[in-house]
GUSEPA-938793 format. One line per 10 residues: their letters; for each residue x, y, z of N, C-alpha, C. Coordinates in pm, 1 decimal. Example, Ala and Ser with C-alpha at 12.3 -4.5 7.8 and 13.67 -1.06 7.14 Angstrom:
as = 1319.0 -569.0 780.0 1230.0 -450.0 780.0 1320.0 -330.0 780.0; 1285.0 -225.0 708.0 1367.0 -106.0 714.0 1290.0 3.0 787.0
//
This chain:
xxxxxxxxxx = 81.4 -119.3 0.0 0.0 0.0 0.0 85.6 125.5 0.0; 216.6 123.9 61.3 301.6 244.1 67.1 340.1 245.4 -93.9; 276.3 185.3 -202.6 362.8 230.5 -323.7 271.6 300.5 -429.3; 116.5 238.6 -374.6 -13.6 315.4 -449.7 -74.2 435.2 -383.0; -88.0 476.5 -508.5 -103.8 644.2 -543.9 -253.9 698.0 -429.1; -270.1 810.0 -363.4 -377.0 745.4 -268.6 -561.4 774.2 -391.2; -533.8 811.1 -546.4 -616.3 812.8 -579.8 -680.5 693.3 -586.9; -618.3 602.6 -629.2 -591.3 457.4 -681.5 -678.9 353.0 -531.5; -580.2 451.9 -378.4 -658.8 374.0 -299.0 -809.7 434.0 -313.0; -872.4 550.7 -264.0 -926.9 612.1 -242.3 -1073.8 508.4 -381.6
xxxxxxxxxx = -1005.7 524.8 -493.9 -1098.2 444.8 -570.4 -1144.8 290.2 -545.8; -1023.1 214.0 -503.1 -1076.6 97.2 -478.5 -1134.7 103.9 -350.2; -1131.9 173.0 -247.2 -1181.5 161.4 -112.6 -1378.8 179.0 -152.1; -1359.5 286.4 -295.4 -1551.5 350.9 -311.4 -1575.3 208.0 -394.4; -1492.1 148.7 -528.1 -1572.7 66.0 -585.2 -1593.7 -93.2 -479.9; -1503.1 -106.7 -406.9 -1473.1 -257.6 -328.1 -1581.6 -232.1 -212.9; -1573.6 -100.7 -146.5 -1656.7 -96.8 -28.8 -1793.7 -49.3 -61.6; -1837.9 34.6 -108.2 -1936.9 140.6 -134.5 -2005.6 46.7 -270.8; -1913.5 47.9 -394.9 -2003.3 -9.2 -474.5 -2071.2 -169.3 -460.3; -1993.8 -234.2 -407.1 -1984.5 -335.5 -383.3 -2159.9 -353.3 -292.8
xxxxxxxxxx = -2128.2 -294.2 -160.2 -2235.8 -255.9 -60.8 -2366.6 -255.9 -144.5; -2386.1 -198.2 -221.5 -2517.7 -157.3 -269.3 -2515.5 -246.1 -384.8; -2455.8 -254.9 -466.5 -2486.5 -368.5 -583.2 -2520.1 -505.6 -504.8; -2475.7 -558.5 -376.9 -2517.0 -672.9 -294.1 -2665.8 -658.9 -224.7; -2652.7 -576.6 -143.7 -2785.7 -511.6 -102.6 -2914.3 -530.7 -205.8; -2885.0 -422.1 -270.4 -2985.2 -481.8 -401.1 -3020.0 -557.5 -488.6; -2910.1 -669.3 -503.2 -2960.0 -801.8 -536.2 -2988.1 -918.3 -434.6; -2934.8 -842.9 -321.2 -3017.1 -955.0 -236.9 -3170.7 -971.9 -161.5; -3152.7 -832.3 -140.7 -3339.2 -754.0 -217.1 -3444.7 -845.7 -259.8; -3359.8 -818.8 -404.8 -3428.5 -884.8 -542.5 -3430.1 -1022.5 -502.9
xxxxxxxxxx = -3381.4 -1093.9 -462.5 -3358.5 -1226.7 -421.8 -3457.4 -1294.4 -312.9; -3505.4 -1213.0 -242.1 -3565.4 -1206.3 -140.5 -3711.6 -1221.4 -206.9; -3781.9 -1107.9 -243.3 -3825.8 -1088.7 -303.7 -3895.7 -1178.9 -444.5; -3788.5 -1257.4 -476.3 -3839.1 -1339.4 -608.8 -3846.8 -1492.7 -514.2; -3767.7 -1544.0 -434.2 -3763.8 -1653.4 -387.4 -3827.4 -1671.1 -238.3; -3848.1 -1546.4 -197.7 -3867.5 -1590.2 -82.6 -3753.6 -1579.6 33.9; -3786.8 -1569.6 165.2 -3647.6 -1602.8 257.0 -3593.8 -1705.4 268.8; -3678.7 -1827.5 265.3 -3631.4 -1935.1 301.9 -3515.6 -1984.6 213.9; -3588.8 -1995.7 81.5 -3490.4 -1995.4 -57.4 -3362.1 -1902.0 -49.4; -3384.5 -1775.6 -29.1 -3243.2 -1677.7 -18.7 -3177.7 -1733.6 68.1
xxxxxxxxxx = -3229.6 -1796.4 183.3 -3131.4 -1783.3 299.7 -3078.3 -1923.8 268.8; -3069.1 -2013.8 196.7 -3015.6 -2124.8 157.9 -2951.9 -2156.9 62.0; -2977.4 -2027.5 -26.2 -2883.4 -1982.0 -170.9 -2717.4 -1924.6 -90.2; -2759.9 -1830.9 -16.9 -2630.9 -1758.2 95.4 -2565.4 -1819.7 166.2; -2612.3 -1930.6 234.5 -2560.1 -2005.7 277.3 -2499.0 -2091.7 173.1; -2503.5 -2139.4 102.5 -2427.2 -2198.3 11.4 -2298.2 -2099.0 -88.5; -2277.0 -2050.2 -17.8 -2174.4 -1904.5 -60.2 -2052.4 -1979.2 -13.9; -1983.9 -2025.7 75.7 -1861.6 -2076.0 143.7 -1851.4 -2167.5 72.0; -1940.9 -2255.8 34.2 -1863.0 -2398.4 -48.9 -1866.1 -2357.1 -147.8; -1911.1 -2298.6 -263.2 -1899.4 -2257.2 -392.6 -1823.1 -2231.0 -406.7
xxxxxxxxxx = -1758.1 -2123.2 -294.8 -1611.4 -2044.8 -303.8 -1525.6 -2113.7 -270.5; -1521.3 -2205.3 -140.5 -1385.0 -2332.2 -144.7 -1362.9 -2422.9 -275.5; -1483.9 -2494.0 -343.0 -1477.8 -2537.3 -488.1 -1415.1 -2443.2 -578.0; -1483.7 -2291.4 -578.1 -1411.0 -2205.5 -705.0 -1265.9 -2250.8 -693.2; -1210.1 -2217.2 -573.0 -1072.5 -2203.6 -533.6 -1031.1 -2375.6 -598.8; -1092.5 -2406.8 -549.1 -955.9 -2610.5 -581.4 -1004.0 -2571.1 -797.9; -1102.3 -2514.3 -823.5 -1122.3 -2524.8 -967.9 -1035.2 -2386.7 -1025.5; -1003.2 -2275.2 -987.6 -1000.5 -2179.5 -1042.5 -826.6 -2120.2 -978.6; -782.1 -2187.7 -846.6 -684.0 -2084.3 -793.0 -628.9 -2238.9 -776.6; -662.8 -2373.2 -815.9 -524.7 -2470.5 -740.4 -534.0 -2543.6 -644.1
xxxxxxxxxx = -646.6 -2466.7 -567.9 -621.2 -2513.2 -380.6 -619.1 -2672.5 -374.9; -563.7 -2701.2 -286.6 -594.5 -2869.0 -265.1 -725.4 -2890.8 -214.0; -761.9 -2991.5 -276.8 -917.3 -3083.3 -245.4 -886.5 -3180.9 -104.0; -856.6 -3150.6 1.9 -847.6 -3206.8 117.2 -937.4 -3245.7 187.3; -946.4 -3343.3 268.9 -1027.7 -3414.1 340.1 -1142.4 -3330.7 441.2; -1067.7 -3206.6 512.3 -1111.3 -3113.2 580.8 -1204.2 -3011.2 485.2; -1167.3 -2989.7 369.2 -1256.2 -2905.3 279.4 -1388.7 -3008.0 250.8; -1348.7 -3142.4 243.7 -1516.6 -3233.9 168.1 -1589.5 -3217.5 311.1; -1570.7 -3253.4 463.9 -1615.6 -3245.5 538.3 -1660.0 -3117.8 593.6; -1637.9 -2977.0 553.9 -1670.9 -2898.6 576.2 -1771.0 -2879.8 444.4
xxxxxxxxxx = -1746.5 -2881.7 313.4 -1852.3 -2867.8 258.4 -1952.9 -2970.0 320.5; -1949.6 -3134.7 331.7 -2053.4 -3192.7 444.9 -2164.1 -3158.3 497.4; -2100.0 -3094.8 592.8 -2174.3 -3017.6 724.0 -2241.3 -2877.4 698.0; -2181.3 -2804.5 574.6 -2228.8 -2683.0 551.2 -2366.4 -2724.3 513.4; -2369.7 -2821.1 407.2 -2440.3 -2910.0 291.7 -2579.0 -2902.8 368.8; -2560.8 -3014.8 505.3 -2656.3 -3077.2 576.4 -2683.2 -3022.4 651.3; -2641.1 -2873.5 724.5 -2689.2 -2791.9 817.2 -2812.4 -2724.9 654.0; -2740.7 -2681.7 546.0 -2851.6 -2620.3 485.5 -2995.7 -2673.6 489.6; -2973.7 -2815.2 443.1 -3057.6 -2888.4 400.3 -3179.3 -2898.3 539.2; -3085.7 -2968.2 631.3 -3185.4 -2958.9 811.7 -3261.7 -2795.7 834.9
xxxxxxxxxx = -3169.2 -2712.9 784.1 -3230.9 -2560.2 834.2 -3372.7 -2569.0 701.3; -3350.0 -2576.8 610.1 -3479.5 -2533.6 513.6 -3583.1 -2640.5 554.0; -3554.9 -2729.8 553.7 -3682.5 -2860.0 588.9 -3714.0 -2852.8 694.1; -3693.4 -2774.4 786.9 -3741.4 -2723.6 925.2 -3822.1 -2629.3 860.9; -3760.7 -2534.2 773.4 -3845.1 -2435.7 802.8 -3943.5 -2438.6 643.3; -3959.1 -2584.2 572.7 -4054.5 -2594.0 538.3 -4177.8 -2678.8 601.5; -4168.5 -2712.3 691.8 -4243.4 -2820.1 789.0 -4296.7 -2708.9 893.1; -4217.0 -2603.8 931.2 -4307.3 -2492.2 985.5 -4381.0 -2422.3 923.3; -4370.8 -2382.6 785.8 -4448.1 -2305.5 695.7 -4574.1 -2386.2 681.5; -4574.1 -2500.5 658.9 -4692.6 -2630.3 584.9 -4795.4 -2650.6 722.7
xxxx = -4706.1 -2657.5 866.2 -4823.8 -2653.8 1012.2 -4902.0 -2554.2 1025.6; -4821.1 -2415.8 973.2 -4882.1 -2285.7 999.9 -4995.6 -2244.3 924.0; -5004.7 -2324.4 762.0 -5102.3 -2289.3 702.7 -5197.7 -2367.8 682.4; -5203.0 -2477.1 795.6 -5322.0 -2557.7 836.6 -5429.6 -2505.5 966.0
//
């Protein structure tokens, strides 16, 4: 950072922080909105393993034993959290 110019920071701090902020915001909005919470909140949650996969597909990373078991558990916490909370939705509208 001591070698970039502080316009250079000053720009990536508005497009990384600021633009970033609101282009997320508002598609997660929209997301909300078209799917529902339950659906969003199980799309988001599936954000960490997509990104450990990008990485072993896109940057190299090793496919290790600790990465399949953490995708695992991410997997089956999703899966337990939505089927809970479609089994509460289906009681409620009886």
């Amino acid at each position: 950072m001591a070698q970039a110019e502080w316009s250079e920071i000053v720009f990536q701090a508005a497009f990384q922080g600021v633009g970033a902020v609101v282009i997320s915001g508002i598609t997660f909005t929209q997301m909300i909105r078209t799917f529902g919470p339950v659906k969003s909140t199980m799309i988001t949650a599936l954000v960490p393993g997509l990104s450990a996969l990008g990485a072993v597909v896109f940057l190299g990373e090793p496919l290790s034993w600790n990465l399949w078991m953490g995708l695992v558990l991410v997997t089956g916490g999703i899966l337990f959290g939505v089927r809970q909370a479609v089994v509460k939705s289906s009681l409620s509208k009886t």
